[in-house]
C-alpha positions as YAML, in Angstrom:
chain: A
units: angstrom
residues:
- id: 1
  name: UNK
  ca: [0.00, 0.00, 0.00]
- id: 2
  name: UNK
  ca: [1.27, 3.33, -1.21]
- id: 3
  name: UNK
  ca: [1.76, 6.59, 1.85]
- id: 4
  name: UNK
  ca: [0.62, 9.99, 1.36]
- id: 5
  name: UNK
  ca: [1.51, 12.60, 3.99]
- id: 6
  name: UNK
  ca: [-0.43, 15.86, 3.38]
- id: 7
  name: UNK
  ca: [-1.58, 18.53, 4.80]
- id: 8
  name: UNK
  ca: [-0.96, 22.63, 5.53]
- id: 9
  name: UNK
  ca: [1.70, 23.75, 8.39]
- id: 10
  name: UNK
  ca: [1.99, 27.84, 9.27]
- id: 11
  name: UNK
  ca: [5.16, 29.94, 9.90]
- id: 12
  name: UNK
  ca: [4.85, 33.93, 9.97]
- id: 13
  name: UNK
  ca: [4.26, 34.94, 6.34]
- id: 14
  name: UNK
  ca: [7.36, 36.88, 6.61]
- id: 15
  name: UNK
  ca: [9.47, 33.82, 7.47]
- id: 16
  name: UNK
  ca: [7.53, 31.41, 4.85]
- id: 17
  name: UNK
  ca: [9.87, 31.76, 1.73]
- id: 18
  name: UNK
  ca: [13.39, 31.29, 3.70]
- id: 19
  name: UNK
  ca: [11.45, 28.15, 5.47]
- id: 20
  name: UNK
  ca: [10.58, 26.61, 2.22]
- id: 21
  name: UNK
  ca: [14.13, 27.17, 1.08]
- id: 22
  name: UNK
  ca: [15.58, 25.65, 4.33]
- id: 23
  name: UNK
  ca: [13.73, 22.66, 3.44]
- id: 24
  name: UNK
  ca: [15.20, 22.15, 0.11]
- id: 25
  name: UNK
  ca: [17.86, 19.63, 0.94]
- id: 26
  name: UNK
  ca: [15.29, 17.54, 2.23]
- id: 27
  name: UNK
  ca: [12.93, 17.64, -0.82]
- id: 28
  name: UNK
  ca: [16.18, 17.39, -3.30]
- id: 29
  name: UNK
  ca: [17.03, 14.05, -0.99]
- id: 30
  name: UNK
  ca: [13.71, 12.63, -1.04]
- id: 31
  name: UNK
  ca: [13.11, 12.94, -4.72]
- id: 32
  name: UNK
  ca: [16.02, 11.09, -4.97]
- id: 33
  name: UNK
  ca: [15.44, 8.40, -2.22]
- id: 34
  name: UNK
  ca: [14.44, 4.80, -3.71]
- id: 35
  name: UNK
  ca: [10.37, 4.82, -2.86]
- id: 36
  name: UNK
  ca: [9.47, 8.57, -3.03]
- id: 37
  name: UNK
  ca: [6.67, 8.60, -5.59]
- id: 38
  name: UNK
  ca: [7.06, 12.91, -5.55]
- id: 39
  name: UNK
  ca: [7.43, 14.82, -2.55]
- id: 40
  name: UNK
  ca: [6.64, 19.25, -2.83]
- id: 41
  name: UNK
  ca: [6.78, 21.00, 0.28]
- id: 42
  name: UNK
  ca: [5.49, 24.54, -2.02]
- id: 43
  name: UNK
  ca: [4.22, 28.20, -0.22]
- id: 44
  name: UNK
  ca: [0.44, 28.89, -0.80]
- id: 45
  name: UNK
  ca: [-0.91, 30.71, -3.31]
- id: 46
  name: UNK
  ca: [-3.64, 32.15, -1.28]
- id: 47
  name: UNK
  ca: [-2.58, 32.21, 2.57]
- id: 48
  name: UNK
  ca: [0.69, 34.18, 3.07]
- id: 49
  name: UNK
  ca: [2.13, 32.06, 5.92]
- id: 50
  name: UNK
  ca: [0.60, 28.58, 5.03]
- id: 51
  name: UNK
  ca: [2.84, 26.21, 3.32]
- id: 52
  name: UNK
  ca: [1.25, 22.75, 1.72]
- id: 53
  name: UNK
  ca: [2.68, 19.33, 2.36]
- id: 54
  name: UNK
  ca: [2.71, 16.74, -0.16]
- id: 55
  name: UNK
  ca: [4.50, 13.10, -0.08]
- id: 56
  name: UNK
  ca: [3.73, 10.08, -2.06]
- id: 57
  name: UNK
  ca: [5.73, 7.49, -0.98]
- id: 58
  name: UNK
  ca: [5.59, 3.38, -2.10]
- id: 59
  name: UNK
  ca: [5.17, 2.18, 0.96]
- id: 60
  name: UNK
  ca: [5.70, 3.18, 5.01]
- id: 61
  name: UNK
  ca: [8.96, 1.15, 4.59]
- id: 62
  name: UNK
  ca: [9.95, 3.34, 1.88]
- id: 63
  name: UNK
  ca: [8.91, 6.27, 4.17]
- id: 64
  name: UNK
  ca: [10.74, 4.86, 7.67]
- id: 65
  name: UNK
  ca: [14.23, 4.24, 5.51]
- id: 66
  name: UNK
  ca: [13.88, 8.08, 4.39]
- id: 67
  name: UNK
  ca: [13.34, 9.49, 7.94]
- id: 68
  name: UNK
  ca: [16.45, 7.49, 9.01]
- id: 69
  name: UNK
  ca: [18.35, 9.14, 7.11]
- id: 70
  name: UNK
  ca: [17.19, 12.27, 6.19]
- id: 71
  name: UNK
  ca: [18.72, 15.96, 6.42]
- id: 72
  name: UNK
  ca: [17.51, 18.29, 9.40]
- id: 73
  name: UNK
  ca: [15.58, 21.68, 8.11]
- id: 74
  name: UNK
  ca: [19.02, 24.01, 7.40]
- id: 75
  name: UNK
  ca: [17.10, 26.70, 8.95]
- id: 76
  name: UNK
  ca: [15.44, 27.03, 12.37]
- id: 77
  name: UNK
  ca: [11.88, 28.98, 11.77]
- id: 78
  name: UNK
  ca: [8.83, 28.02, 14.43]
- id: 79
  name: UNK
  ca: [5.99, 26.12, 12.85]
- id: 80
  name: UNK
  ca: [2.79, 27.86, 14.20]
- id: 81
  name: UNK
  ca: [0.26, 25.43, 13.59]
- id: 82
  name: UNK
  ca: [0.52, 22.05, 11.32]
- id: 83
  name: UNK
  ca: [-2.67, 20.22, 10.14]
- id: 84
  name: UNK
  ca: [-0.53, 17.16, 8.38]
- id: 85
  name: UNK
  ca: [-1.48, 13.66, 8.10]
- id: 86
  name: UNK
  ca: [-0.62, 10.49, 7.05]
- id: 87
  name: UNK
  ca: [-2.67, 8.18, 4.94]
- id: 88
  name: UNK
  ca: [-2.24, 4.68, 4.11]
- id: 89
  name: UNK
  ca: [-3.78, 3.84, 0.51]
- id: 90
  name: UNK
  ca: [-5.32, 0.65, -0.82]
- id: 91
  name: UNK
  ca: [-6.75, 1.71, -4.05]
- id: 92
  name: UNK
  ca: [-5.42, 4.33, -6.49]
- id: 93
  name: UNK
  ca: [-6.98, 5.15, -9.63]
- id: 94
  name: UNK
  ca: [-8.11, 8.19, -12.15]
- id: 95
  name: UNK
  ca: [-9.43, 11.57, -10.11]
- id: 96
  name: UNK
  ca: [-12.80, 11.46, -12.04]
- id: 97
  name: UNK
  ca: [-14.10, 8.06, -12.11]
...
C-alpha cells in the first residue's frame, strides 16, 4: 500500500519563503530516495504564511528508511500550527471516475 503525507503547516508569512528554502535539501534528498513517488513542500498561493505538504511514498517502509536518514531543516523557523497527516492507501486510480 502506497503513503501519502499531506496537509498545511503555518510559519509567519514573513518567514515562509526562507522556510521553504531551508527545506530544500530535504525535498532534493527525497526525490532522490528509492520509494518517493514525488514529494513538494510549495508556499500557498492564497494564505501568506501557510505552506502545503505533499509526499507520495511506495510504501511506510519506503517512508521509515527516508526518515532514518534524512537531512535536518538548514534553517530554524517556528511552525505555528501544522494540520498534516498520514494516509495509508489501498486503491489508487483516475481523479474522475
Amino acid at each position: 500500500m502506497t503513503v501519502i503525507v499531506a496537509g498545511k503547516l503555518y510559519v509567519d508569512p514573513k518567514d515562509r519563503d526562507r522556510f521553504i528554502e531551508g527545506l530544500r535539501p530535504i525535498m532534493e534528498a527525497a526525490r532522490n530516495h528509492p520509494g518517493c513517488l514525488d514529494l513538494s513542500i510549495a508556499p500557498d498561493p492564497i494564505e501568506p504564511g501557510r505552506v502545503n505538504n505533499f509526499e507520495h511514498w511506495e510504501s511506510q517502509e519506503a517512508l521509515n528508511a527516508f526518515r532514518a536518514m534524512a537531512p535536518r531543516p538548514s534553517v530554524p523557523i517556528k511552525i505555528k500550527n501544522d494540520q498534516v497527516l498520514k494516509h495509508v492507501v489501498s486503491h489508487t486510480g483516475p481523479p474522475f471516475d
